[in-house]
N, C-alpha and C positions, 0 to 999 in steps of 0.2 A: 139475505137476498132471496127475491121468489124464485125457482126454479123456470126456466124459460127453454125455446128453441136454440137457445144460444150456450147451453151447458151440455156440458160433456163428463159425462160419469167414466172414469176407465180403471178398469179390473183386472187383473189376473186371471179368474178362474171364474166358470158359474160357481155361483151361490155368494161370490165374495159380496156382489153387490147387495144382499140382501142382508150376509151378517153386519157390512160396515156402512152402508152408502144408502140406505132406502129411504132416507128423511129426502135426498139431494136427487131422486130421480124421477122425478114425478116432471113431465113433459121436458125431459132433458134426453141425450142421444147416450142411451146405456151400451158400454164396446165391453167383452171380454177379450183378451187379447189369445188367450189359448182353448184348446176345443174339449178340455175337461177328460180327452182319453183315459187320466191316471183313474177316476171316479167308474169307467166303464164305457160305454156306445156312446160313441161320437155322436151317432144320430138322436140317441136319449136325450144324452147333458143337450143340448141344442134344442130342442124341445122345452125340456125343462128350465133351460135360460130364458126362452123367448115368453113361456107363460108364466113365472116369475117376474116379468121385467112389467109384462101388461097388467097382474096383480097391482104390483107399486106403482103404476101409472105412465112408465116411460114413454116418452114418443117414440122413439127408434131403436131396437134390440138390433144390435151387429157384435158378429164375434170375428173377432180377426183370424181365427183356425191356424195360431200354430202350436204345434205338438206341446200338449200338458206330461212330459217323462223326466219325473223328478229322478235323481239329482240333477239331471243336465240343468245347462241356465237356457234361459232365452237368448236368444240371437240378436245382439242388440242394434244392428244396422237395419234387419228383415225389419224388426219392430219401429223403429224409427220412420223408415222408409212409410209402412205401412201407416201406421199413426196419421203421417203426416195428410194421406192421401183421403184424409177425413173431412176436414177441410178448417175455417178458421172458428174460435170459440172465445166468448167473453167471458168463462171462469171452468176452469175446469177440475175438479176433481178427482182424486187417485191414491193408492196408498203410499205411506210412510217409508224415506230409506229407512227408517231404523227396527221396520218388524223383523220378524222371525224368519220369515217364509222368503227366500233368497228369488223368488219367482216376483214377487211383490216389489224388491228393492230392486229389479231389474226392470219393471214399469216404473217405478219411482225413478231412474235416471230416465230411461227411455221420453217419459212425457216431458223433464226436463231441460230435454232438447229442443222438442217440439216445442215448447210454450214458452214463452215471455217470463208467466206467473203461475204455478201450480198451487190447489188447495191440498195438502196434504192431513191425513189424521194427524192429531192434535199428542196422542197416543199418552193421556193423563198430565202433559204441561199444560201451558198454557192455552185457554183455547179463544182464539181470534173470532169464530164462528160458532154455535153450537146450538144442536136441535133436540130436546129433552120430548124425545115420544110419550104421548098421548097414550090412554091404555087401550083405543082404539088402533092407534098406529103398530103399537106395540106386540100386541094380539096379532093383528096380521104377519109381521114379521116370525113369531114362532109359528102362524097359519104354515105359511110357503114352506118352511123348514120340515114342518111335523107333516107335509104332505107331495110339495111338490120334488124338494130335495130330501125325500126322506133315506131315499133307494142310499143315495150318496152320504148320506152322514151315518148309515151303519151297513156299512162296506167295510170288510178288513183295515184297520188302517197303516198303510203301508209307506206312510209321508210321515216323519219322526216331525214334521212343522206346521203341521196339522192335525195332532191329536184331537181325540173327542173332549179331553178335558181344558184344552184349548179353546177350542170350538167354543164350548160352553161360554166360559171366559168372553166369547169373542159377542154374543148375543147381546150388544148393550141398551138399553135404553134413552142413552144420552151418545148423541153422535157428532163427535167435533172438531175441528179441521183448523189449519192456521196455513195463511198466503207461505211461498217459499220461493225460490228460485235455482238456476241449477248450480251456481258455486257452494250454495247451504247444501242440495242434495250430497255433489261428492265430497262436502265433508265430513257428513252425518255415516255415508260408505264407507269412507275413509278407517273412521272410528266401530264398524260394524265389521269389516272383513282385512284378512290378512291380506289381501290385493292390494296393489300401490296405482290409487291412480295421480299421474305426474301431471295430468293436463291441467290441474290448479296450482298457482301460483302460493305456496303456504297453505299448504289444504289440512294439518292437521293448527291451525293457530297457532304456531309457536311462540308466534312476536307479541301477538295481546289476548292468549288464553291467557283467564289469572289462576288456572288450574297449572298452564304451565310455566308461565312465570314463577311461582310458588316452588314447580317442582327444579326450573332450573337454580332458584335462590339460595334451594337447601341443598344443592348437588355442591355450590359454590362454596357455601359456608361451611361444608363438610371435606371437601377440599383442603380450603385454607386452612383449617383448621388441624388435618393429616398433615398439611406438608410445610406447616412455615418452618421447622428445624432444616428440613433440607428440601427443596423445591428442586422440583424435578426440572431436570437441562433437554429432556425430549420427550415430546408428548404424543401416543397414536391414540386417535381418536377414529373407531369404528362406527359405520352407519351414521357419517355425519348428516346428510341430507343437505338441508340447505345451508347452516354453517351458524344457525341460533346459538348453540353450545360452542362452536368453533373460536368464535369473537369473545364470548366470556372466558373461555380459557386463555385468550391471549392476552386479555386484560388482566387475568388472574397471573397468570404466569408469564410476564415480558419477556422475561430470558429465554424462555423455553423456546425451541425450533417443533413448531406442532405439523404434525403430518396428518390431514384429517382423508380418511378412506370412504368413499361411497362409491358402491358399483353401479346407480344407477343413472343413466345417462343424463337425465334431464335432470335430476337432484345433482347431478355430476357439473352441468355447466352452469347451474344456479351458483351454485357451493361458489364455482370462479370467481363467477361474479360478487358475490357478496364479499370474501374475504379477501381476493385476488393473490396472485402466486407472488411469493418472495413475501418480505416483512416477515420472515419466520413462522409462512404457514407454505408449506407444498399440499396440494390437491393431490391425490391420486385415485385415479378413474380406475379401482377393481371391487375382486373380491376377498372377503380374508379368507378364503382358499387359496390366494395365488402368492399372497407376501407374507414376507416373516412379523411377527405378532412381538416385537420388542421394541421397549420404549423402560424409560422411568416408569414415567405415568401412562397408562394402557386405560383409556376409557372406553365399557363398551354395554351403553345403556341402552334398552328397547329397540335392538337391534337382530340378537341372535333369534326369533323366530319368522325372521326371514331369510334366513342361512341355508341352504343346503345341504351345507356339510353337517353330520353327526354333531352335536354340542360337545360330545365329551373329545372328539377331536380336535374342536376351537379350542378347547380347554388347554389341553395336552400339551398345546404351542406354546400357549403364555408365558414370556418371559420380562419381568419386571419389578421393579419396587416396590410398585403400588396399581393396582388395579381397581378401576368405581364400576360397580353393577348397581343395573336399577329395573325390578324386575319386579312381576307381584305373583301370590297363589300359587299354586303347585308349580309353577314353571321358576319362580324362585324359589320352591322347597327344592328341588331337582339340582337347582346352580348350585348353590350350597353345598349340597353333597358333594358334587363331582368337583366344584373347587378345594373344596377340603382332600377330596382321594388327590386330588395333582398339588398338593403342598401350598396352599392358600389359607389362613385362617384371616377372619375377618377383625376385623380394627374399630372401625367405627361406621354405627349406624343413623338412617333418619328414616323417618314413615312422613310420606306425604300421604293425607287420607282422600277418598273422593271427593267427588264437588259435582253439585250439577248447575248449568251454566248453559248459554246460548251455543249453539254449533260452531258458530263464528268467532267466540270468543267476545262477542260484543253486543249488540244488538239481533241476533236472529230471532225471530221467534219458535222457534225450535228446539228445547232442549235437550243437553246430552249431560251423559253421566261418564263423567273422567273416573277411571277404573281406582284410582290410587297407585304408589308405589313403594315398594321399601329400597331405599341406597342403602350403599353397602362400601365398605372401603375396606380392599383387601391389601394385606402384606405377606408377603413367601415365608413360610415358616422357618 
């Protein structure tokens, strides 16, 4: 698509538009949304964004001036608010929820409010759009860098998501983008940060990832497989969420009276809904701080690093026949251990490996990388 009056470039920081966006701003309305403080003089970077932006051709350089002080996040109502007061656009481009820089995936929701349809970087999947720079085009882009932002790219660097070898890294010659919207945004979130956002209905795919279909198939078969001598008569299930593992347990085990635990509200009245109370599932709306941790069966997979409490104090609780963890990387070398110091040795295992796949689990064009997991079936020593 030609670049017109009707695009809208939008950035996080000066310079971003130059490492990611300079093919997309040529008579389009270039916005940074923060005033570049963390680089130095407010009044500098603002200079330097505006003859940066007239370099690549932009018709309108605006920066929305709010505070670049990393770690803080951006304010995502101000930004919104502000966004919005831009006015309407036929394509807009902006970064990735899935980069690095938590400033970045805080305009990646923010525009996803605002807009219909965001172009998002492409970030090595698929790419829907994509502009392979010229070595005229090209040249210019290390021009602005090696002159106009130079002050800024050897500056202390004091942003661990913004290293220079990053930077480097970020210099591409090929720049490419694919359409998105906002239920793909806070999925792609969802899966980048330990934050739970509840305002999507099934926001990490449970029902038709086949990363986690896969992972619930093998938690099943490793199950069955533990308990068909003696099937456990009560089941706590921790961090049910919305109640995907809930109903395979109850189909797994009939008998069983399952108590599935989620402290969070909105995962809390989903859970109801989907499995509803009685038929030998009670809902209860906490945390495993507040009840006792005994069951037969005690499942309690991709849960604990949203706990508050100590791990080795969840640990310390458990009391049961059979306990399933499903965890991966140091955060299950760690389980392990402290299950073994609390009288735990493990049973049976399974390794689900990654996968990468659409956000949505279906068709987004966005892809994401499913971490992997190893289960784990633990019995009291």
């Amino acid at each position: 698509m030609e670049p017109s009056v009707s695009t809208l470039v939008l950035v996080a920081h000066p310079v971003d538009e130059t490492l990611g966006f300079s093919s997309v701003c040529a008579r389009a309305d270039v916005v940074s949304v923060t005033d570049g403080r963390g680089g130095g003089c407010i009044a500098a970077r603002a200079d330097e964004f505006r003859q940066a932006c007239e370099r690549i051709g932009a018709r309108r350089p605006l920066l929305l001036n709010l505070p670049d002080i990393f770690p803080w996040r951006l304010p995502l109502e101000v930004l919104v608010e502000r966004i919005r007061t831009l006015g309407p656009y036929r394509r807009v481009y902006t970064h990735s929820p899935f980069e690095a820089h938590p400033h970045h995936r805080d305009v990646a929701l923010a525009a996803s409010r605002c807009f219909e349809e965001i172009w998002v970087h492409s970030l090595g999947g698929y790419a829907a759009e994509a502009h392979v720079l010229d070595k005229e085009a090209y040249q210019r882009k290390l021009d602005i860098l090696n002159t106009i932002y130079r002050r800024e790219l050897t500056l202390p660097d004091e942003d661990p998501c913004r290293s220079g070898a990053e930077t480097l890294d970020n210099i591409a010659g090929v720049e490419s983008f694919v359409p998105t919207q906002r239920p793909e945004v806070i999925q792609a979130l969802a899966l980048m940060s330990p934050e739970i956002p509840a305002d999507l209905p099934n926001v990490w795919a449970f029902e038709v990832s086949p990363y986690e279909i896969e992972r619930y198939d093998h938690t099943c078969q490793l199950l069955e497989q533990a308990c068909q001598a003696m099937p456990p008569a009560s089941i706590l299930e921790l961090g049910a969420c919305e109640g995907a593992m809930t109903c395979r347990l109850r189909r797994l085990f009939p008998s069983a009276e399952i108590c599935a635990v989620e402290s969070h509200p909105a995962f809390a009245r989903r859970l109801r809904e989907h499995v509803g109370q009685g038929h030998r599932v009670k809902v209860v709306e906490a945390s495993v701080c507040d009840i006792p941790l005994e069951a037969d069966l005690i499942v309690m997979a991709e849960m604990l690093t949203y706990v508050p409490e100590p791990v080795m104090d969840v640990l310390s609780r458990l009391r049961g026949r059979y306990l399933l963890t499903s965890y991966r990387g140091t955060f299950d070398t760690c389980l392990r251990q402290g299950l073994q110091a609390c009288g735990w040795r493990e049973s049976l295992s399974a390794q689900v490996l990654p996968r990468f796949e659409p956000v949505d689990g279906r068709d987004s064009l966005m892809i994401a990388r499913r971490p992997g997991t190893q289960i784990r079936l633990w019995r009291p020593v």
